[in-house]
C-alpha positions in Angstrom: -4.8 -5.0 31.6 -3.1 -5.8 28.2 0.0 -6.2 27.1 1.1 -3.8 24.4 1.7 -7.3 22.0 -1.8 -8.0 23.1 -3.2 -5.2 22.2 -1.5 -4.7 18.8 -2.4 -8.6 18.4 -6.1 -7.6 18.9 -5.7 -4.2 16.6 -4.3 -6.3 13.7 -7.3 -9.0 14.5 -9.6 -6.4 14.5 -8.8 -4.2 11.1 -8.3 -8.0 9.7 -11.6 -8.8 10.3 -12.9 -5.3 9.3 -11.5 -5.3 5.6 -13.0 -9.5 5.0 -16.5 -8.1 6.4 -15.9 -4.7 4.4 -14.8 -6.3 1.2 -18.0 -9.0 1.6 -20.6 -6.8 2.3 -19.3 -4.6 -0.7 -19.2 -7.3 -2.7 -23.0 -8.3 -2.1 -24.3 -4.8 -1.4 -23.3 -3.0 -4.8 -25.0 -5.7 -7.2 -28.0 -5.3 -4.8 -27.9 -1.5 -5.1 -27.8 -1.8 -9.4 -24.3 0.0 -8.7 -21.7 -1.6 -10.9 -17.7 -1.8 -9.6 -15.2 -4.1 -10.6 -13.6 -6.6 -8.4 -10.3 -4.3 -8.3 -12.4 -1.2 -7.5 -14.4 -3.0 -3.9 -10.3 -3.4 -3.3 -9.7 0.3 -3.6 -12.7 1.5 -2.0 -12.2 -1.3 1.1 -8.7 0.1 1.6 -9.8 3.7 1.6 -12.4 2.7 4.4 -10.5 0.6 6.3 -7.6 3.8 6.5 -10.1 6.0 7.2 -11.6 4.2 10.2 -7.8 3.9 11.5 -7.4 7.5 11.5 -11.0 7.5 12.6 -10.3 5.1 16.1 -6.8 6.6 16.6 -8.4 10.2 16.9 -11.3 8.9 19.5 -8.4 6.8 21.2 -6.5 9.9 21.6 -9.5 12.2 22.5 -10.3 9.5 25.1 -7.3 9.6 26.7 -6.8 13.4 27.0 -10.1 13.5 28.3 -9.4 10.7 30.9 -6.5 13.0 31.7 -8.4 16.1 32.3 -10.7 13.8 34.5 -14.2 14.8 32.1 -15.1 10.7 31.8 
């Protein structure tokens, strides 16, 4: 069991690590593709993701939980 500093440590760790892969792939991807963005645009687009996918894990997180609740899982 974690503490609640662990696991904000390891949520911070985690979107951390998900905007540098994000941003990299993005960067190597698009060229690939023949799909032209500027440097400031990848920053835009990673950002949008990367608050997506929050809003994304929070809402699983919280289904999860209600579900362990109602004893389904």
């Amino acid at each position: 069991m974690q503490t609640r500093k662990h696991s904000l440590i390891e949520s911070i760790v985690n979107i951390l690590a998900g905007i540098f892969v994000s941003f990299i792939i993005q960067i190597i991807i698009y060229p690939v593709m023949n799909i032209p963005v500027k440097l400031h645009q990848n920053i835009i687009i990673t950002i949008v993701f990367t608050i997506v996918s929050l809003i994304r894990s929070y809402i699983i997180r919280r289904c999860f939980n209600r579900f362990n609740k109602q004893k389904l899982f």
